[in-house]
GUBA-767631 format. One line per field, with one value per residue: residue number from 0; x, y, z of N, C-alpha, C in turn. Coordinates in pm, 1 decimal. Last residue first. Example, Ala and Ser with C-alpha at 12.3 -4.5 7.8 and 13.67 -1.06 7.14 Angstrom:
! residues 2
i <- c(1, 0);
n.X <- c(1285.0, 1319.0);
n.Y <- c(-225.0, -569.0);
n.Z <- c(708.0, 780.0);
ca.X <- c(1367.0, 1230.0);
ca.Y <- c(-106.0, -450.0);
ca.Z <- c(714.0, 780.0);
c.X <- c(1290.0, 1320.0);
c.Y <- c(3.0, -330.0);
c.Z <- c(787.0, 780.0);
! end
This chain:
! residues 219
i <- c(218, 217, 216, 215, 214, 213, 212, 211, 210, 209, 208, 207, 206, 205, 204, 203, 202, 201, 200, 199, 198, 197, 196, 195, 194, 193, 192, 191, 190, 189, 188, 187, 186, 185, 184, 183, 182, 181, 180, 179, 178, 177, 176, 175, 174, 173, 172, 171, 170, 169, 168, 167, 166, 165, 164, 163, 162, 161, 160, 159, 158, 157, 156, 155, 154, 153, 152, 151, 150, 149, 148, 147, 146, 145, 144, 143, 142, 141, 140, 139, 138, 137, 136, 135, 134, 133, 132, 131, 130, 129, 128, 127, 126, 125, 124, 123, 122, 121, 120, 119, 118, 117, 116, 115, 114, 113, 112, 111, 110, 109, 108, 107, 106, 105, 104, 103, 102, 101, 100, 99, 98, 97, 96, 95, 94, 93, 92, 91, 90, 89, 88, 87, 86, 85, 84, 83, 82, 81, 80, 79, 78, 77, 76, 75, 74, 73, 72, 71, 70, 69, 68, 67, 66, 65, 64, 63, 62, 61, 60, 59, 58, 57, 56, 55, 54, 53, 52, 51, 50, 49, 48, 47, 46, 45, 44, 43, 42, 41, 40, 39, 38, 37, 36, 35, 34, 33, 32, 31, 30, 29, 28, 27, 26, 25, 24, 23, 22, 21, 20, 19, 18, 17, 16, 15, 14, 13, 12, 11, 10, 9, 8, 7, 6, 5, 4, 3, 2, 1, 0);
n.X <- c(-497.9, -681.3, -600.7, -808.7, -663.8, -473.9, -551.0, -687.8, -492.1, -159.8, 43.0, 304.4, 508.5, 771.9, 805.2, 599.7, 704.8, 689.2, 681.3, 944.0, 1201.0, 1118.8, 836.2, 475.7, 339.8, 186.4, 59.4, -140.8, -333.2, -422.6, -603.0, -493.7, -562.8, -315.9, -253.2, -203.8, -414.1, -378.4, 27.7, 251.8, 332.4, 292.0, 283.0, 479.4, 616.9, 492.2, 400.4, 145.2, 129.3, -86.1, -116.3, -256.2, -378.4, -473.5, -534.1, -301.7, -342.4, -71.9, -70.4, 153.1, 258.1, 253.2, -52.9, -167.7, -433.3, -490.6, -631.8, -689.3, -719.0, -825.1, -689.9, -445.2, -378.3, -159.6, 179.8, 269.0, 539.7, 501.4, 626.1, 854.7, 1130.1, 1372.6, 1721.8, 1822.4, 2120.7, 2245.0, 2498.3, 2654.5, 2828.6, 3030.0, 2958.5, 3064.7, 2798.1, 2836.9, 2976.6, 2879.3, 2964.0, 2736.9, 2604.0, 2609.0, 2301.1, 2148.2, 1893.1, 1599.6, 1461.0, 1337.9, 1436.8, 1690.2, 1568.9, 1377.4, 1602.0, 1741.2, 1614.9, 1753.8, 1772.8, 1821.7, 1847.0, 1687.0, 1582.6, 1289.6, 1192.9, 1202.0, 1485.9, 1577.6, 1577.7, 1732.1, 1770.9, 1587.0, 1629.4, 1466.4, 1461.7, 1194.6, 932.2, 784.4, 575.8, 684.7, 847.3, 656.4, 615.2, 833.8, 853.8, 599.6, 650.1, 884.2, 763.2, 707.1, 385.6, 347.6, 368.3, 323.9, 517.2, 433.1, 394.2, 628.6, 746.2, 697.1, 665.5, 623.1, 784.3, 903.6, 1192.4, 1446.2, 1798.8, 1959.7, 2176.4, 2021.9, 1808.6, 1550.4, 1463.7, 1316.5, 1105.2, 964.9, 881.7, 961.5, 931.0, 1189.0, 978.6, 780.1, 865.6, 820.5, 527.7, 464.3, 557.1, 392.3, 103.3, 155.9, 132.3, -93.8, -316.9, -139.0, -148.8, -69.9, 114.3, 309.1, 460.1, 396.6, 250.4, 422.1, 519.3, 320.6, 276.8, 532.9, 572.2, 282.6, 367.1, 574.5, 449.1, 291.4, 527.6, 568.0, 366.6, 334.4, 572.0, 573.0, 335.4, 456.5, 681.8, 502.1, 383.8);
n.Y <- c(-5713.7, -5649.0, -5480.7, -5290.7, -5243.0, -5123.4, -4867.5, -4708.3, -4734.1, -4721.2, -5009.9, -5201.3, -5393.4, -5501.5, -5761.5, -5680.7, -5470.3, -5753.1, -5900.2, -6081.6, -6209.6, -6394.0, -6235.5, -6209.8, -5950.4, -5688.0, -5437.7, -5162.5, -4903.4, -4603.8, -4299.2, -3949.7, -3635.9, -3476.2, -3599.2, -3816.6, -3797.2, -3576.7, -3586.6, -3342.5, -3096.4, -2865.5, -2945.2, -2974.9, -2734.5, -2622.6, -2949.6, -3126.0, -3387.8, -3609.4, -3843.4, -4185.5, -4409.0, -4807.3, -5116.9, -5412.9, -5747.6, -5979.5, -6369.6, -6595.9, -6868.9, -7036.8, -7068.0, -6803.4, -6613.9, -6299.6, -5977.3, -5585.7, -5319.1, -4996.8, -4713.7, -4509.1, -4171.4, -4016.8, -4014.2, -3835.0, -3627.3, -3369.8, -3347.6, -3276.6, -3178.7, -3265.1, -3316.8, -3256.7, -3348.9, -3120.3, -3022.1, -2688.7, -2595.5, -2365.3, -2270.2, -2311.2, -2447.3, -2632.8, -2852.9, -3001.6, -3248.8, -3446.9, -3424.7, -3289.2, -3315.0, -3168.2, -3173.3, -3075.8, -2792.5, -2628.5, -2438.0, -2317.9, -2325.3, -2111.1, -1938.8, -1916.9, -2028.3, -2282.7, -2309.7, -2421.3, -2337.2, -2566.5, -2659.4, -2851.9, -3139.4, -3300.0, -3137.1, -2811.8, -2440.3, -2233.7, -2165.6, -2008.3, -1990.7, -1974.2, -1994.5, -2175.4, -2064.2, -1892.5, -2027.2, -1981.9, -2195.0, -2369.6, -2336.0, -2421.3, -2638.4, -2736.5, -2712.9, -2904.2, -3159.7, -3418.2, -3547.3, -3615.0, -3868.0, -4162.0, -4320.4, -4420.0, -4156.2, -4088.5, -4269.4, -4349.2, -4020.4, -3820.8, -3561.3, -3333.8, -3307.5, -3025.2, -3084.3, -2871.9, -2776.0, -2736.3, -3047.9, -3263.5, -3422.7, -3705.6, -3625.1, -3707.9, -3734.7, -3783.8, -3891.3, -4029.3, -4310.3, -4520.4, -4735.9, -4646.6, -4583.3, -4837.0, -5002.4, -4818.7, -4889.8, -5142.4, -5120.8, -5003.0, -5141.0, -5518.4, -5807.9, -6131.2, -6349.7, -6395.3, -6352.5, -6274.2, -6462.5, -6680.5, -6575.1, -6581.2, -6797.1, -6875.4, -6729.3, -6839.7, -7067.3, -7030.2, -6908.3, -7143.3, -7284.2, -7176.2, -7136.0, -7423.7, -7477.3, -7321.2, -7447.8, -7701.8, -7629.4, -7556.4, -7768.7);
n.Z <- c(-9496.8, -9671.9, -9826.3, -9754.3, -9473.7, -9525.2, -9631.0, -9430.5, -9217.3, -9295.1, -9132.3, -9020.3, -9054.1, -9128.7, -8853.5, -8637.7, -8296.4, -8062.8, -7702.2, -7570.2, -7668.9, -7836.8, -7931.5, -8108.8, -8310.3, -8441.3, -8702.5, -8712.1, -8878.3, -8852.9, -8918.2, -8914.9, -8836.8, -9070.9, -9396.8, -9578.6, -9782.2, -9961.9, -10071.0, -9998.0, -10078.9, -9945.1, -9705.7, -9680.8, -9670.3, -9397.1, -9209.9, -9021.6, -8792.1, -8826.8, -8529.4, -8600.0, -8423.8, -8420.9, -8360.9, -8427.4, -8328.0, -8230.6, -8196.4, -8056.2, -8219.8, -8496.2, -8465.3, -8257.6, -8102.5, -8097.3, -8034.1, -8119.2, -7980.3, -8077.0, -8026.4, -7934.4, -8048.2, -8155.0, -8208.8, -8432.9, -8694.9, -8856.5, -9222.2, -9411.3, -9410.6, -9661.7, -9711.0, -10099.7, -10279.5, -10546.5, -10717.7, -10749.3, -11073.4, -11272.0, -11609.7, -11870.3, -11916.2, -11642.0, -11435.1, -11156.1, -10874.3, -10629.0, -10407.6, -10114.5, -9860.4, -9543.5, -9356.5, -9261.5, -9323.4, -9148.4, -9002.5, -9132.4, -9383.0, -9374.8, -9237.4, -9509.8, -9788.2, -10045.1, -10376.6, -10700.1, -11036.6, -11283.8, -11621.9, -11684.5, -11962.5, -12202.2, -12258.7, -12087.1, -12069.1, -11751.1, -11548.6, -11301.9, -10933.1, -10658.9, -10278.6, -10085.9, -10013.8, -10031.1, -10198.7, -10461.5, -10443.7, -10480.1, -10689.7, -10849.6, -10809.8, -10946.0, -11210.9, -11269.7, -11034.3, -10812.6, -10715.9, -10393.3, -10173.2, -10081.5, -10187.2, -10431.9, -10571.4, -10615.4, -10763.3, -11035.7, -11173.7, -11515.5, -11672.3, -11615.3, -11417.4, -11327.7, -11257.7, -11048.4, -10811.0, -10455.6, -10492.6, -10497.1, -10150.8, -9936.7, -9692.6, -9390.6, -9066.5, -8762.8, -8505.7, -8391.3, -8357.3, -8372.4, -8194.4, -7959.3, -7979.2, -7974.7, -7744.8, -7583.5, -7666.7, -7554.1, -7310.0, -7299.8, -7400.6, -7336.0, -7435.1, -7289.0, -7249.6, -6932.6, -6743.1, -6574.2, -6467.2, -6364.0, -6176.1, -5963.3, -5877.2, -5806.9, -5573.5, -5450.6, -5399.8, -5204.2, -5020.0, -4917.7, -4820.4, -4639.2, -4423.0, -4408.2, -4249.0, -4040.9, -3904.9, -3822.9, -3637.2, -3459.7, -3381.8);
ca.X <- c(-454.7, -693.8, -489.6, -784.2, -785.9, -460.5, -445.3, -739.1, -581.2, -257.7, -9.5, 245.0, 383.6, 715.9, 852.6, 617.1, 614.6, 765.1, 554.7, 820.0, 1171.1, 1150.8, 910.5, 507.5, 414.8, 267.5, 113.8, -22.4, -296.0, -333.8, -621.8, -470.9, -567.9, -457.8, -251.6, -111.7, -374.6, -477.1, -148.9, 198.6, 387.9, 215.2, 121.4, 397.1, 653.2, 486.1, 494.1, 173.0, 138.4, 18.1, -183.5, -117.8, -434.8, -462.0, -568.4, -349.9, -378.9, -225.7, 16.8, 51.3, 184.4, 371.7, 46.6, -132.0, -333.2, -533.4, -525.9, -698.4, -638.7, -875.5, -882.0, -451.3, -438.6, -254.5, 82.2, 265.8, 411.9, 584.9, 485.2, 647.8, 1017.2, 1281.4, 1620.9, 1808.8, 1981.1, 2243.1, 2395.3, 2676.9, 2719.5, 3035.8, 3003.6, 3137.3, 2803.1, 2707.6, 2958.6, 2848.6, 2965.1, 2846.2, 2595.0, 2605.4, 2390.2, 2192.8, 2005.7, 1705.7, 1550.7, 1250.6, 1322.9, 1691.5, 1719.4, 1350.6, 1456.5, 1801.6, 1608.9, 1645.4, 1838.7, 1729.9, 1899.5, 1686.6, 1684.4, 1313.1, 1213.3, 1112.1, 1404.7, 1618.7, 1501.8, 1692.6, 1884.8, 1599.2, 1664.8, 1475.9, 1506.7, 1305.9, 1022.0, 818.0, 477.4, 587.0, 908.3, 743.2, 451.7, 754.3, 926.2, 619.2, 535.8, 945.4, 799.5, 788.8, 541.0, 314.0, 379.6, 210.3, 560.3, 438.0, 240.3, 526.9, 777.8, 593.2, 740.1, 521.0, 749.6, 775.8, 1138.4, 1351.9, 1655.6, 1807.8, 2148.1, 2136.5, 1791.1, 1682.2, 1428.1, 1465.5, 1141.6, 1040.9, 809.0, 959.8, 820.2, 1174.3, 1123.4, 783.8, 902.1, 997.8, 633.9, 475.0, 623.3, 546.9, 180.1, 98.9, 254.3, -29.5, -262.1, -231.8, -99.0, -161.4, 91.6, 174.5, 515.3, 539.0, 178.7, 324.6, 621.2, 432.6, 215.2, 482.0, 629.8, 303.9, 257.9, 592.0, 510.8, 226.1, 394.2, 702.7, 439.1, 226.0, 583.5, 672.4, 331.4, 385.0, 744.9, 573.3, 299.1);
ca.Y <- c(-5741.4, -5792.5, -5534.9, -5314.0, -5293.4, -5231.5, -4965.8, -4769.9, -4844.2, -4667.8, -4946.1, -5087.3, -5444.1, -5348.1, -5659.6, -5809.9, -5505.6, -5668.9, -5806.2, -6011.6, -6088.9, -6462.9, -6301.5, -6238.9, -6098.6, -5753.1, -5622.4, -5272.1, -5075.5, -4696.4, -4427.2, -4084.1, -3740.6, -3462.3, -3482.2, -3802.2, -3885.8, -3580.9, -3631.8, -3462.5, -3223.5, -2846.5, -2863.6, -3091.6, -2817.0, -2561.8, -2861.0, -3093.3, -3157.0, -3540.7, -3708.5, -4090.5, -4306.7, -4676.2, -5001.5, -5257.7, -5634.8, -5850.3, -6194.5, -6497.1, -6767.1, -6973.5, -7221.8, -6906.2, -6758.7, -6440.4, -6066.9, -5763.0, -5460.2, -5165.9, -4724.9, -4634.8, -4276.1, -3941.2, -4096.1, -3806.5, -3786.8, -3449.3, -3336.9, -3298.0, -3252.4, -3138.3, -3417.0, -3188.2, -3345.2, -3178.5, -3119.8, -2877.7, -2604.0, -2496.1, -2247.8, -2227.9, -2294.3, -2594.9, -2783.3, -3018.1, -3090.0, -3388.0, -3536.2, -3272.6, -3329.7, -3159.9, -3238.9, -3148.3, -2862.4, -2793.8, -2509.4, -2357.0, -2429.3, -2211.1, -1930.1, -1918.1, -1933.2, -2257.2, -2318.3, -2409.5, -2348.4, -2461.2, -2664.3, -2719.0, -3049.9, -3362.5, -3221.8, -2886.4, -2592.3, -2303.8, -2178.6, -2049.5, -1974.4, -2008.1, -1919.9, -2232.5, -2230.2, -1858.7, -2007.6, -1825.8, -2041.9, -2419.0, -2335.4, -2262.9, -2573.6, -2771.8, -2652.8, -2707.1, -3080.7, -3338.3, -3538.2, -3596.7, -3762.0, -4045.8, -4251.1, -4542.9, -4287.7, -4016.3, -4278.2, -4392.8, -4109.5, -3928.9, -3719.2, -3328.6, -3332.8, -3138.1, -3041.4, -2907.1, -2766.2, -2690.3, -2897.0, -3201.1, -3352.4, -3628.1, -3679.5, -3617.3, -3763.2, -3686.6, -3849.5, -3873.4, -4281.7, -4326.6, -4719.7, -4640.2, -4474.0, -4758.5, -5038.2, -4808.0, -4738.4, -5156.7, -5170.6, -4928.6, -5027.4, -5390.9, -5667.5, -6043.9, -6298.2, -6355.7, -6458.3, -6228.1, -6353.9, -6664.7, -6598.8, -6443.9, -6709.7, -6971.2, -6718.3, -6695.1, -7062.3, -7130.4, -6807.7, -7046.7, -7355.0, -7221.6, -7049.3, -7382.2, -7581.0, -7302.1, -7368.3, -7685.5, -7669.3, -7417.6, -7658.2);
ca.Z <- c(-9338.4, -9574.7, -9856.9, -9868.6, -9512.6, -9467.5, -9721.7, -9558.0, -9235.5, -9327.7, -9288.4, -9000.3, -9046.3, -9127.7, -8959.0, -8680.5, -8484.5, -8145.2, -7803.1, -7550.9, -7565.3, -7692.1, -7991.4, -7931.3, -8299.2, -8337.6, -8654.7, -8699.3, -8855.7, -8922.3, -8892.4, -8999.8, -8824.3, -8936.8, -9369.3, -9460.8, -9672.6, -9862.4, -10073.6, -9948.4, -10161.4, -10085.4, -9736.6, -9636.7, -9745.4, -9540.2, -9253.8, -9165.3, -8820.4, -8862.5, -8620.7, -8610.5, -8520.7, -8410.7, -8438.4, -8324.6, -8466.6, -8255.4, -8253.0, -8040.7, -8118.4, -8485.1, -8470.4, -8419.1, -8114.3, -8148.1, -8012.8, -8171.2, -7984.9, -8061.8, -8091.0, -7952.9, -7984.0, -8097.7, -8186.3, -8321.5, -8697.7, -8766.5, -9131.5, -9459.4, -9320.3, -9620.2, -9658.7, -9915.9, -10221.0, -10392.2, -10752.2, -10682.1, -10968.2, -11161.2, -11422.5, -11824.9, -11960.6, -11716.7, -11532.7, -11254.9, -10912.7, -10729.2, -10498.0, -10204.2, -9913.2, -9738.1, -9356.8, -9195.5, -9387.0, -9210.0, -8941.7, -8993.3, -9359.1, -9419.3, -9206.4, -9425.0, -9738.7, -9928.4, -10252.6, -10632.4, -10936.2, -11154.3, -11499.5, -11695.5, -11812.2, -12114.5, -12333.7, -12134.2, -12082.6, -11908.1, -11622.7, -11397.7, -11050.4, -10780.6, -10393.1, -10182.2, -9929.4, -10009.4, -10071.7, -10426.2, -10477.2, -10324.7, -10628.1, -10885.1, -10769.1, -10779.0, -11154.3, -11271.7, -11139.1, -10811.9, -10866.7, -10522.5, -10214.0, -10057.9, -10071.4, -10344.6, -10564.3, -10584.7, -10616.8, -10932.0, -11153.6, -11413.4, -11663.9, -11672.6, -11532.4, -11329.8, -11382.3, -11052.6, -10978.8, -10548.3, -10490.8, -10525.0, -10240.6, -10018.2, -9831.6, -9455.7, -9197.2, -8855.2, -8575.4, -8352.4, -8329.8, -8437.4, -8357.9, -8012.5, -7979.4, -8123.3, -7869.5, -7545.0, -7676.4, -7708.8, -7341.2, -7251.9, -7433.6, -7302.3, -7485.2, -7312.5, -7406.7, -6988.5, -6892.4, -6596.7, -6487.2, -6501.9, -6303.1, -6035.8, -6013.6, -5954.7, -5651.0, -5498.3, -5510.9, -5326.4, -5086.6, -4956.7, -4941.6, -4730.7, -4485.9, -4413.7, -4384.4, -4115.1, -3944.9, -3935.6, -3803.5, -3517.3, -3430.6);
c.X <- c(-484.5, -596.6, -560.6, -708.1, -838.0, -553.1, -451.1, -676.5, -662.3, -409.2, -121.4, 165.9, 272.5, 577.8, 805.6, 714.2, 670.8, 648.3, 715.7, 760.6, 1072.5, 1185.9, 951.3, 668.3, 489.1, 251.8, 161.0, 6.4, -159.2, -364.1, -545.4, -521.6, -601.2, -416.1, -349.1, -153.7, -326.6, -457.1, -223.3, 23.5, 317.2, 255.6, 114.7, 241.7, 580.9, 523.6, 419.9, 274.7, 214.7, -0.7, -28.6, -166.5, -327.9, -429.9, -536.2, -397.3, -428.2, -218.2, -138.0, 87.4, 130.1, 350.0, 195.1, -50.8, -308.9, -438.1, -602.6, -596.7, -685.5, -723.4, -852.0, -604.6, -444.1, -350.0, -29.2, 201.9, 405.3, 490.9, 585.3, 637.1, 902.9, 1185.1, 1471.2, 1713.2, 1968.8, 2114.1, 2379.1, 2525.4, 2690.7, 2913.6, 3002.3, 3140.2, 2904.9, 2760.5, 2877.2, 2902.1, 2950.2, 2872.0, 2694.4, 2661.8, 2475.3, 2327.8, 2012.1, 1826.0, 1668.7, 1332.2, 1310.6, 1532.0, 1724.5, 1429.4, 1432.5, 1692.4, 1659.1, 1681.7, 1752.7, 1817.3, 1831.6, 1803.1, 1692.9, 1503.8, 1242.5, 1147.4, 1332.0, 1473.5, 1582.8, 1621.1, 1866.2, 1742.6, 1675.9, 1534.5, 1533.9, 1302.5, 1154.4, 928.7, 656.7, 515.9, 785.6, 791.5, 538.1, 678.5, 867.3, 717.7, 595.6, 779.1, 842.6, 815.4, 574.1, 423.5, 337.4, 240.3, 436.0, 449.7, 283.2, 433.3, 719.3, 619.7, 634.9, 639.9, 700.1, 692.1, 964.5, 1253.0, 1535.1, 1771.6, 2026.7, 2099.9, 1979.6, 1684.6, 1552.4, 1431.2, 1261.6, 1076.2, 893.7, 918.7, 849.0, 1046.1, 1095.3, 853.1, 868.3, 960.7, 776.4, 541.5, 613.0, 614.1, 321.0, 210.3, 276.5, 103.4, -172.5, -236.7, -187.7, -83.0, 11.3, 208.3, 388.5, 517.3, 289.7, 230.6, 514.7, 504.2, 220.4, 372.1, 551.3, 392.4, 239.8, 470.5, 580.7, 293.1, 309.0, 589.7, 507.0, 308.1, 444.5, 668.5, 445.8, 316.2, 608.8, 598.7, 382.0);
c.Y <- c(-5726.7, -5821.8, -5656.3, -5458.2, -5357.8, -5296.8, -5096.0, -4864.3, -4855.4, -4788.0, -4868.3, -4995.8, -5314.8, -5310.0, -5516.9, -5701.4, -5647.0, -5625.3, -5728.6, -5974.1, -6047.2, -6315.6, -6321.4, -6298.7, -6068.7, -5876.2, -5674.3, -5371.6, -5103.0, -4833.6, -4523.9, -4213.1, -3868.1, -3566.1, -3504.7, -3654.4, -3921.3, -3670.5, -3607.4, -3483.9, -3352.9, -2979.7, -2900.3, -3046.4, -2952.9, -2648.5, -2783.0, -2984.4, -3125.7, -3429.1, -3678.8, -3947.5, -4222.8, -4538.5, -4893.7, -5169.7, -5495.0, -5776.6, -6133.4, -6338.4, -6676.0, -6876.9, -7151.7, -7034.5, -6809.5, -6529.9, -6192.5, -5847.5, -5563.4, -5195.4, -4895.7, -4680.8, -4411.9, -4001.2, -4058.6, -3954.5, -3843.4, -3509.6, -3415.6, -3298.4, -3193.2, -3239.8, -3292.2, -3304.7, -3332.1, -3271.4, -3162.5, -2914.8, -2729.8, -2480.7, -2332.5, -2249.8, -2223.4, -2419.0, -2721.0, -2900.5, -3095.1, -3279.3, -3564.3, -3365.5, -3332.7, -3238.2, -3238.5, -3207.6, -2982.1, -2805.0, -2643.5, -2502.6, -2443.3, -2323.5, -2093.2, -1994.1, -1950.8, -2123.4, -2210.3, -2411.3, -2323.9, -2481.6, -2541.0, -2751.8, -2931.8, -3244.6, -3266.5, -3015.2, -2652.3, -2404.0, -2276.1, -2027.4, -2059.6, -1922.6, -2012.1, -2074.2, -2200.9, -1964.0, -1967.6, -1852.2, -1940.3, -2271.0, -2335.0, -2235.7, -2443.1, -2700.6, -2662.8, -2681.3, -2958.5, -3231.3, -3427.7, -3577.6, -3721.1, -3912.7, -4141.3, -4474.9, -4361.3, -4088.5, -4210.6, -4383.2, -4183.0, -4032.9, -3776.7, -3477.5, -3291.1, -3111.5, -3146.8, -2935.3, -2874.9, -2662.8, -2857.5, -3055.5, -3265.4, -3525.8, -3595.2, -3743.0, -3681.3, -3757.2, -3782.7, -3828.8, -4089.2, -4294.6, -4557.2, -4645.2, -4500.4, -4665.8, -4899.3, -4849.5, -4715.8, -5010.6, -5155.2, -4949.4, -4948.5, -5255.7, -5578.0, -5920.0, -6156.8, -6324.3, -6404.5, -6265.1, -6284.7, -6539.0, -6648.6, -6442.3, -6590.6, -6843.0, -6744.9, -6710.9, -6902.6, -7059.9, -6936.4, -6911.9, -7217.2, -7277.7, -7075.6, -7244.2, -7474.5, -7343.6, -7315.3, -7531.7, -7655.6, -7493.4, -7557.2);
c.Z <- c(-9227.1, -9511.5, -9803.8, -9915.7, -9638.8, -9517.9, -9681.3, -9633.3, -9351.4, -9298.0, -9253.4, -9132.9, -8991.2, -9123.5, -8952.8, -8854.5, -8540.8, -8265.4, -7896.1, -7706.5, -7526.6, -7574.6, -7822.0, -8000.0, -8166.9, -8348.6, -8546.0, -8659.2, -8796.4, -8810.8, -8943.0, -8907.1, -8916.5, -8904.8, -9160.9, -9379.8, -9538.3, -9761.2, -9922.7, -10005.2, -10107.7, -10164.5, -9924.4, -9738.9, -9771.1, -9665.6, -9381.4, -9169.6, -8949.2, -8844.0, -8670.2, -8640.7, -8505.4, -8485.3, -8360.5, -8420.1, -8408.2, -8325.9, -8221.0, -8082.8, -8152.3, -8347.1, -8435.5, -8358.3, -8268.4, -8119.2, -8056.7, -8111.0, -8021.6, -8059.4, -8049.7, -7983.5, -8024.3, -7974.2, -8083.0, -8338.5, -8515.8, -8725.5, -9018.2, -9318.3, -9404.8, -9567.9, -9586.9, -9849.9, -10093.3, -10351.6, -10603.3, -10738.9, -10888.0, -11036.9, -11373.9, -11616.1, -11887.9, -11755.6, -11629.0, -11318.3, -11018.2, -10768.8, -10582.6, -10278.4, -10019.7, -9777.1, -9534.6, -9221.0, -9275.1, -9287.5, -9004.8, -8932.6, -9247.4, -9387.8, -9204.2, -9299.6, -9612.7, -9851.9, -10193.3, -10491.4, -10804.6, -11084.9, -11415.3, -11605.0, -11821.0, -11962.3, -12245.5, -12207.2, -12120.5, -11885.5, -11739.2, -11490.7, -11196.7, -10871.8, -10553.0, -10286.2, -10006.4, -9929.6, -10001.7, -10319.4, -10451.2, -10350.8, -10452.2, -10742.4, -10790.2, -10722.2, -11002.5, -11204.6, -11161.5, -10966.2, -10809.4, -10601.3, -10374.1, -10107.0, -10043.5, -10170.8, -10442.9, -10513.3, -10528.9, -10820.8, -11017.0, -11345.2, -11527.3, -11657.7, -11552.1, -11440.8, -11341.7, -11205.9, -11014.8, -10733.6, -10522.4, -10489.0, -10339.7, -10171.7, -9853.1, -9581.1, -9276.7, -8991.5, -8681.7, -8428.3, -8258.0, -8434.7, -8444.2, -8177.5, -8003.8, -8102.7, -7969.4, -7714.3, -7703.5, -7769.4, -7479.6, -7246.4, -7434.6, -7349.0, -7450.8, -7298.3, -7412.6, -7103.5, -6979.7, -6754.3, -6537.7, -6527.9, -6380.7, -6122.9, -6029.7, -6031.7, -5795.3, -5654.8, -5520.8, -5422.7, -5174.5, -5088.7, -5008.1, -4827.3, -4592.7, -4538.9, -4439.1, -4270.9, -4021.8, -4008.5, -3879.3, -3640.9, -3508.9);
! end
């Protein structure tokens, strides 16, 4: 009686174990593992563009980095418009062909809160003086993850990936206010990719887009 009850016991915590290691192994992505991935990839949330500043010409001309990064052109208008919401000291130092040239540098205030980081490019000559050529890294907006909205999951031939909807609020910066498109501004509805790799659930690359874009795109 006792060995069979022994063999009884030794059978039982056998089929535990087994489906404890498939429930371990499991594909399925819950909100709450979904969450963990996006927050490492938000990293510190900061949203920020490289912007010149120090000796400055800027131009008049249409560039597409505006378009591809949600921000807008950078022009002598934008520095003017960043100079009277009180972001950036200006100085004019003439026209040049297709621009204006500024000397442009941030208010103490301004350098402590949303300038994260300057660097200087070179030094230039101009009329006798010596000016650095810099670019500053200025935060647009700090990028939260507000909520997770759907999980799509499916089986491929390559496993198992999902399609997460969810919604980034931005807190728009003074500098956010006046360079970022309508887009990035509150709350944003975005898309992302996961793929099952031999560690578990990853973004699948950079597989994270605006959901109007996604959508568009048929991803």
């Amino acid at each position: 009686m006792d060995r069979f009850f022994r063999a009884v016991v030794l059978i039982g915590l056998t089929g535990l174990l087994f489906s404890g290691i498939g429930a371990c192994s499991s594909d399925e992505l819950t909100r709450k593992s979904a969450a963990k991935i996006l927050e490492k990839y938000n990293g510190d949330g900061n949203e920020a563009i490289d912007l010149a500043s120090g000796y400055v010409v800027a131009g008049w001309m249409p560039s597409p980095d505006g378009f591809l990064s949600g921000t807008k052109q950078i022009t002598p208008d934008t520095y003017r418009a960043m100079e009277k919401a009180g972001l950036v000291y200006l100085q004019s130092l003439g026209r040049v062909t297709g621009g204006e040239k500024f000397l442009v540098e941030f208010p103490e205030s301004v350098k402590n809160r949303y300038v994260l980081g300057t660097e200087i490019k070179e030094k230039v000559v101009v009329d006798g003086k010596t000016y650095a050529k810099e670019t500053s890294r200025v935060l647009l907006a700090k990028r939260s993850i507000k909520q997770i909205t759907g999980i799509r999951q499916e089986q491929t031939k390559a496993g198992s990936i999902a399609r997460i909807e969810f919604v980034f609020h931005f807190e728009v910066s003074p500098f956010g206010q006046l360079l970022l498109d309508g887009l990035f501004k509150g709350d944003v509805p975005y898309i992302a990719k996961l793929a099952v790799y031999d560690d578990g659930w990853r973004i699948a690359g950079e597989n994270i887009y605006p959901a109007v874009m996604a959508n568009a795109l048929g991803l």
